[in-house]
N, C-alpha and C positions, 0 to 999 in steps of 0.2 A: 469377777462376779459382782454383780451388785450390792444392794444394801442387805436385801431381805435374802441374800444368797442364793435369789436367779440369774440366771446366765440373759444376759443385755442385749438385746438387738435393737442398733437404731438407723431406720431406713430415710433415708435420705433423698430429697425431690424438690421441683419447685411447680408456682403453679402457673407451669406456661403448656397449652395444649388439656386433653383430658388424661394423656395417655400411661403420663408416670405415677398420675394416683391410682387409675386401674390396675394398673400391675402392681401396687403399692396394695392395694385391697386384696388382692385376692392374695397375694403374698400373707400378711396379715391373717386373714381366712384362714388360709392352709397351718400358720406359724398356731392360730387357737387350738385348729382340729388335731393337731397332731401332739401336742405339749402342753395344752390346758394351763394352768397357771405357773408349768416350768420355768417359762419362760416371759422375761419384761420387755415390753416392745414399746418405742414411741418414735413419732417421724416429724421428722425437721424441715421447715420450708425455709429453703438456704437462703432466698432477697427477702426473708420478714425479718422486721426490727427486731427480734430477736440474737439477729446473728449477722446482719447487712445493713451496709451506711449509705445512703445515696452516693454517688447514681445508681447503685449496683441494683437498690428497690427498687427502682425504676425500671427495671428488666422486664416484669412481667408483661406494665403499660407498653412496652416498644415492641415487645414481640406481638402482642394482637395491633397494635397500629401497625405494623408493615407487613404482618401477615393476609390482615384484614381490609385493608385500605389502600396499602403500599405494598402487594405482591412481589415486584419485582424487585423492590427494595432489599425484602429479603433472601430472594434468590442471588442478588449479587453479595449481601454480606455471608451469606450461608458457602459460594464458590470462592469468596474472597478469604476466606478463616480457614477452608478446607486443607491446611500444610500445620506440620507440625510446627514449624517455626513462626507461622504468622498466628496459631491459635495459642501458641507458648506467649507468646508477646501481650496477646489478648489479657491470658490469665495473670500475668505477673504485675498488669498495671492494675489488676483488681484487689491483689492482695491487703493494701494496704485498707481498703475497705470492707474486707470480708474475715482475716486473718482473726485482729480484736475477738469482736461475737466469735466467732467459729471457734477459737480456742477458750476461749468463757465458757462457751455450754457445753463443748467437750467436758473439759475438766471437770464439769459440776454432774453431768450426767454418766461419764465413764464409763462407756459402750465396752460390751467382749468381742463385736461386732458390729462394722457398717455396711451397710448393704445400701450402693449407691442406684439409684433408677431414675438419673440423670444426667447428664454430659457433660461435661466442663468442669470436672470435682475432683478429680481424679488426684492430682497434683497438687489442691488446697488440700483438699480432708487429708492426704498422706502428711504435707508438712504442719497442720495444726497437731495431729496425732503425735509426732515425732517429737514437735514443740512439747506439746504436756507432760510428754516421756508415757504416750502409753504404744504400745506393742499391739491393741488391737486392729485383725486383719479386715481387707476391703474387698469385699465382695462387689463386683457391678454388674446389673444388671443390662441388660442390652435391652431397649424397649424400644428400638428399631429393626423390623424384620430382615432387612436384607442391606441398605444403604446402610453404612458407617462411616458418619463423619469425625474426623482426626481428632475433634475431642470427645470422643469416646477413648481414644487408646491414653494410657499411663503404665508405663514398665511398675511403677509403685503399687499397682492392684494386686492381690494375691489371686484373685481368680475371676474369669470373664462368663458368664453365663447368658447364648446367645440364643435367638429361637428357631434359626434356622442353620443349615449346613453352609450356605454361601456367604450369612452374617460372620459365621465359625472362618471360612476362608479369608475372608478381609481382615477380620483381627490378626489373623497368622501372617499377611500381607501386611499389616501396619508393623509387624513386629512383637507382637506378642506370641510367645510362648505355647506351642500345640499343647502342651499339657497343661497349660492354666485355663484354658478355654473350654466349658460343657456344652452340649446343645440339646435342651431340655425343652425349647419350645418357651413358648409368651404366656404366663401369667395372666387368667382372665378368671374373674370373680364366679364366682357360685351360679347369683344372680343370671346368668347368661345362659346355663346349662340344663336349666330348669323347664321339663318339658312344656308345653301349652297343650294342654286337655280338652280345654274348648275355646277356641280361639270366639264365637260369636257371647258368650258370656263375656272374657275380657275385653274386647272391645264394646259392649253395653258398659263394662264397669269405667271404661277409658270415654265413655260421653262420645263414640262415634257409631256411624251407620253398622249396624248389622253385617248388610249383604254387601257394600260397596266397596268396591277395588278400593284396595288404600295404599296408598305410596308414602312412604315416609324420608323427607329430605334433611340430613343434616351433615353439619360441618365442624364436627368435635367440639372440644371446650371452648374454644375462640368462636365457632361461627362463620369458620371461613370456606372457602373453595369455590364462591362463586352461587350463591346460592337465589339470591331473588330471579334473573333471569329464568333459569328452570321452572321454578313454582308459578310466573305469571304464565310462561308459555304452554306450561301444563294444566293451567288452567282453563286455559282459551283453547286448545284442542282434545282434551281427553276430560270430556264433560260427565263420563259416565260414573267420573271417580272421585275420593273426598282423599284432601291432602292433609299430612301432619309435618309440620315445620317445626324442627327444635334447632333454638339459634344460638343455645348457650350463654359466651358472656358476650355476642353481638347486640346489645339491647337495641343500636340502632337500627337493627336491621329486622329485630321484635316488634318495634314499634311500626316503621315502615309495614311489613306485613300485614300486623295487626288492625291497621287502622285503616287499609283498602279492603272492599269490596270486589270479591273474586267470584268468579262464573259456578264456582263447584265452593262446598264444605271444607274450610281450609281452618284447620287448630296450629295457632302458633305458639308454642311453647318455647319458656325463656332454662336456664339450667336446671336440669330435671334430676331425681334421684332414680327413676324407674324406667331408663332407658331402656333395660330388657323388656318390660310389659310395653312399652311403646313399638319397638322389633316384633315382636311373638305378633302383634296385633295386625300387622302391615303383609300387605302381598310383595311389596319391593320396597329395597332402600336406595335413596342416591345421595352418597355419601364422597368426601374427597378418602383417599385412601392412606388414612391414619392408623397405625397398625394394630389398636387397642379397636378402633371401630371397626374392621375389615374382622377382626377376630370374633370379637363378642358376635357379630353378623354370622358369622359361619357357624358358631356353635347355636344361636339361633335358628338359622339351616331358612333365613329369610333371603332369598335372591339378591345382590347388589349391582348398581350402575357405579361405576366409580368416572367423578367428575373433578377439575381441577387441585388436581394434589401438588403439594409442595414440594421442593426438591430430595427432602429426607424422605422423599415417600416415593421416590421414582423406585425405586427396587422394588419395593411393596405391589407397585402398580404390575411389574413383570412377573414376580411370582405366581400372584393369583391369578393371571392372564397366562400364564403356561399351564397353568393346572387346571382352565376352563372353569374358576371358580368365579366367576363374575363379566360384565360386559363393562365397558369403557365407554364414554360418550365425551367427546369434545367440545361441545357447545350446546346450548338450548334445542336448536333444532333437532337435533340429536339426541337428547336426551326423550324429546318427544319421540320420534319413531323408537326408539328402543321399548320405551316403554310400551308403547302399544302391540308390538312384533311381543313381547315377552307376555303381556296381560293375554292377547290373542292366542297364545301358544304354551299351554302349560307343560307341554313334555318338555319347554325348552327349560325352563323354569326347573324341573326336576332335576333336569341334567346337569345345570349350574348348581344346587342344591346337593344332590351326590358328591359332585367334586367336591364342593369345599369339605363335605364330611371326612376324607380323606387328611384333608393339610390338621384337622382338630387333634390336639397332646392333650387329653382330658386331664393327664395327673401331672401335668407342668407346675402348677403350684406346689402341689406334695412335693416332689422331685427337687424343685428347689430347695425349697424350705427345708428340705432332711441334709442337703448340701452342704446348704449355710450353717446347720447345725454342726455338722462334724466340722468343718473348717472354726469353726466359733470355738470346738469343742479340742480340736487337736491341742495335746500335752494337756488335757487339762482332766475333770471328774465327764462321764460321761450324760445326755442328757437322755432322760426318762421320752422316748417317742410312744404314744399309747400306739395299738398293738404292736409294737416289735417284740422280737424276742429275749 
């Protein structure tokens, strides 16, 4: 237990992608609404000087350059690291630069629990834990829907919490343990769930047209998947419509935008906090299929095009393509006919829209969060959950 004698949870992330502080928030969210100031929370970005020595801080910069710049760069390190022994190899030459920090702010902040909602930790955070001689268990979160890459798995985890049943099969396939594994569904922020009452008010409040088809394209917290192609081609054939562009942390690709002249109303937005008001507002999204994005979109109940996704996302892209919860486009030309076939055809829209309603865990966050409570909480005083009994 802590200083003040709350029970410690410290959630664990870095900031590559948008997708592990989304499920970091709404985890968070859920840890307030249910424990009020039971409970002490704080969350660690594991490449910040804090806790990582170069090159290791330099993770973050190499993951948006070869995701954003160098695609295929990253699909070959992403299949090349995919073995436990070539990602073990990965991890051990990192330790000497992670180790230091990481057992410093252990020891000083002494977690009852970590609750991990990033890949590649699994095997540090267990042996700094061990190092400091503390006993607190590792919760990880899975914040990939279906695809599991080999670091995610660690026999050292005390429990795997995945969002899907097929994510649940390949952990059990890597080797972990059917009973350390829950399938609770993905963690998505409040923010997302939140009806829209009048969609032509917020869209006045959001500085766009009224009545005009709106399409909203983005590419998660990098900015990637390919996105200027689509927005000029959708520019120059579906003149009826005004576009929003959120590019994250691609400023290059902010700027490019911003600074042409397009045939239709086009707002480019650089990393935004109101990504839900941005969703609610729109008729379509095209987006790469990032599992935090794909999520928040369906509890939105905003139609999606999903466009060049990453390797970790190829699962992602099959799920939601079996369940009819989205359409798929392969290139700009494509993205254009889709969109025009979908804007011309609102039953078809519905029926995308329905489905996803289906794949939504509304109380995925709760569910965790009372999880990680008891495992936080085994052999020890119980914690106070407001309404339990």
């Amino acid at each position: 237990m802590g200083r003040s004698g709350c029970l410690r949870v410290l959630f664990v992330l870095a900031p590559i992608g948008g997708g592990h502080y989304s499920a970091v928030r709404a985890l968070r969210e859920a840890c307030q609404e249910l424990t009020g100031s039971h409970v002490e929370m704080d969350v660690l970005n594991v490449f910040s000087n804090l806790c990582s020595r170069f090159p290791l801080t330099a993770i973050p910069w190499l993951y948006h350059l070869f995701t954003v710049k160098h695609p295929w760069l990253w699909r070959a390190f992403y299949r090349m690291t995919d073995t436990p022994t070539k990602f073990a190899l990965g991890e051990w030459l990192a330790q000497p630069f992670l180790q230091p920090g990481l057992q410093r702010y252990l020891a000083n902040w002494q977690p009852d629990v970590v609750v991990l909602a990033f890949p590649a930790l699994g095997h540090s955070i267990s042996r700094a834990l061990a190092t400091i001689g503390s006993t607190a268990p590792i919760v990880t979160v899975v914040t990939d829907l279906v695809t599991i890459h080999a670091s995610w798995i660690c026999n050292d985890i005390t429990a795997y919490i995945v969002a899907t049943p097929a994510a649940a099969d390949a952990c059990a396939a890597a080797g972990i343990p059917k009973e350390r594994i829950r399938c609770f569904g993905l963690p998505v922020p409040s923010e997302f769930m939140q009806p829209c009452s009048d969609r032509a008010e917020l869209r006045r409040h959001l500085g766009l047209d009224t009545d005009a088809p709106t399409v909203l394209l983005m590419g998660g917290g990098e900015g990637s998947g390919g996105l200027e192609s689509p927005v000029y081609a959708l520019a120059d054939a579906c003149q009826t419509t005004q576009i929003v562009v959120i590019t994250g942390r691609n400023h290059a690709l902010h700027h490019r935008l911003a600074s042409r002249r397009l045939a239709v109303p086009c707002t480019v937005l650089g990393y935004v906090s109101n990504v839900g008001d941005w969703m609610r507002a729109s008729d379509l999204i095209i987006t790469k299929a990032g599992p935090a994005t794909v999520m928040e979109a369906l509890y939105t109940g905003v139609p999606m095009i999903l466009i060049g996704s990453l390797p970790q996302e190829v699962g992602t892209v099959r799920y939601i393509m079996e369940h009819g919860a989205a359409r798929v486009a392969s290139d700009a030309s494509e993205v254009v006919t889709t969109v025009t076939e979908l804007l011309s055809h609102p039953d078809q829209m519905e029926v995308i829209r329905r489905n996803g309603e289906i794949l939504r865990q509304v109380n995925a966050a709760h569910d965790i969060v009372a999880f990680i409570l008891e495992v936080a909480s085994h052999g020890g005083p119980a914690i106070d959950v407001e309404g339990s009994e």
